[in-house]
C-alpha positions as CSV (number, residue, x, y, z in Angstrom):
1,X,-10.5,15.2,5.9
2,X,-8.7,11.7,5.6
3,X,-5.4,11.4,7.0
4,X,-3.1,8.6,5.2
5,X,0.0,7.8,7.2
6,X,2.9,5.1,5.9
7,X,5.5,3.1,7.7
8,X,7.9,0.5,7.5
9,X,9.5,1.5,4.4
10,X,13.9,1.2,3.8
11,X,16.6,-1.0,2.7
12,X,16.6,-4.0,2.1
13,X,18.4,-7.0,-0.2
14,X,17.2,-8.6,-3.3
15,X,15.1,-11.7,-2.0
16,X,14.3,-10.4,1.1
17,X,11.2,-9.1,2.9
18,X,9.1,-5.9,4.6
19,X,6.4,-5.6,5.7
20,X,4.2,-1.7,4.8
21,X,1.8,-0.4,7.5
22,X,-0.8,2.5,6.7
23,X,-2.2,4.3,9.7
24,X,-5.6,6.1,8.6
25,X,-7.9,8.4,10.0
26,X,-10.5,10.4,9.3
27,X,-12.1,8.7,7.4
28,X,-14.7,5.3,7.8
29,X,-12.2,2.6,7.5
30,X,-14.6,-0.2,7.1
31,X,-16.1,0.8,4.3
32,X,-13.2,2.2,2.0
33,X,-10.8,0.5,-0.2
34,X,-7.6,0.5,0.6
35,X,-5.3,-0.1,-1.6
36,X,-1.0,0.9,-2.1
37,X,0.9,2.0,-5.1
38,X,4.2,3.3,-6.1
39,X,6.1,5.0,-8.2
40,X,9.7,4.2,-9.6
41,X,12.2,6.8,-10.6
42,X,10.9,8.0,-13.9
43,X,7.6,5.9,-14.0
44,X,4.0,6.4,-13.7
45,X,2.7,5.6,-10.2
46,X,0.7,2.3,-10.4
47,X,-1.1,0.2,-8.6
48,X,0.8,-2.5,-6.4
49,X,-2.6,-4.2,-4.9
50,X,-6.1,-2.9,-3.1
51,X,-8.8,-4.7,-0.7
52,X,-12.4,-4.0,-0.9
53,X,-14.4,-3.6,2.2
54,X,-15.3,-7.0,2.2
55,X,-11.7,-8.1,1.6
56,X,-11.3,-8.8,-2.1
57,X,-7.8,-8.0,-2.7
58,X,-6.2,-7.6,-6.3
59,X,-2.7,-7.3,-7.1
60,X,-0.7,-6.1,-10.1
61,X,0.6,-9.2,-11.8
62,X,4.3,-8.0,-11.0
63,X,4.1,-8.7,-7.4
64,X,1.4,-11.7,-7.6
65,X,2.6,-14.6,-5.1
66,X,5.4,-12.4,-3.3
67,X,3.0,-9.6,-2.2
68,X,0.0,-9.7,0.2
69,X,-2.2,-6.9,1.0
70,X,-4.4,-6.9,4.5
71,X,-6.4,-4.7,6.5
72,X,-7.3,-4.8,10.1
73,X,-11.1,-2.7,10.8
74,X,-10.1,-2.6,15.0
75,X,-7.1,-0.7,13.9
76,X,-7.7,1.5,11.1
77,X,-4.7,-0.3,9.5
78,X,-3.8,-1.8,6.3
79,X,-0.4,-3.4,4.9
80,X,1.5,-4.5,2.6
81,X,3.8,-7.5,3.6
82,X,6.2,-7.7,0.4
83,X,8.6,-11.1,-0.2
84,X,11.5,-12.1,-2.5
85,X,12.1,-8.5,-3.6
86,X,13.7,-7.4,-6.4
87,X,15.8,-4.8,-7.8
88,X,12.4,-3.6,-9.6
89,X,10.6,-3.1,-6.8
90,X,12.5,0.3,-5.5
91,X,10.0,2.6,-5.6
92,X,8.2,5.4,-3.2
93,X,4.7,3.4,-1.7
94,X,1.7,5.3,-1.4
95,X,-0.9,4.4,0.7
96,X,-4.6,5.3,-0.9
97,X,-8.4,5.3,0.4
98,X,-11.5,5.3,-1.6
99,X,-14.8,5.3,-0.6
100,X,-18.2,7.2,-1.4
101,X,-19.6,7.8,1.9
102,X,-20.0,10.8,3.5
103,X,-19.3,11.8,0.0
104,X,-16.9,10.2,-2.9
105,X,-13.1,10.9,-1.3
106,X,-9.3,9.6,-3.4
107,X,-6.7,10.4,-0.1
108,X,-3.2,9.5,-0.3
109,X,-0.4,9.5,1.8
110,X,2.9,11.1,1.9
111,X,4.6,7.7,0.8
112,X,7.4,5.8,1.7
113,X,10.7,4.8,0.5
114,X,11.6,0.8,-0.6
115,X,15.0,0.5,-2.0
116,X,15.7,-3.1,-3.6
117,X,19.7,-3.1,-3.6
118,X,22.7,-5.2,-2.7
């Protein structure tokens, strides 16, 4: 069983920065796709940006050029380090894995809190 495990959410001010950690476990890290999303008060949860294994990232075109998504294979990490933030951008972050081997698996984490306010 995949274990999905966020940090480095809080407060912060428009136009500034944090950076998102995802601890995982459990599952073969090298060969999923990571990816984060979130969910604003009274919104669908959506994607925010994933990496393939081979490192192909995407990004919703919200947070393209002030987000950037990476993974690290040695640690069984992946993040999200977000810039010029906006008031749009409070949301709870979910951390997500997908893969297909041993057999298809969607995990998610708990989330984490990112409040955009002044």
């Amino acid at each position: 069983q995949g274990q999905l495990v966020e940090s480095g959410g809080g407060l912060v001010q428009p136009g500034g920065s944090l950076r998102l950690s995802c601890a995982a476990s459990g599952i073969i890290f090298k060969i999923s796709t990571m990816g984060w999303y979130r969910r604003a008060p009274g919104q669908q949860r959506e994607l925010v940006a994933h990496i393939t294994s081979g490192g192909t990232e995407t990004y919703a075109d919200s947070v393209k050029g002030r987000f950037t998504i990476s993974r690290d294979n040695a640690k069984n990490t992946v993040n999200l380090q977000m810039n010029s933030l906006k008031a749009e951008d409070t949301a709870v972050y979910y951390c997500n894995a997908k893969g297909l081997i041993p057999m298809k698996y969607d995990y998610w984490g708990q989330g984490t809190q990112v409040t955009v306010s002044s």
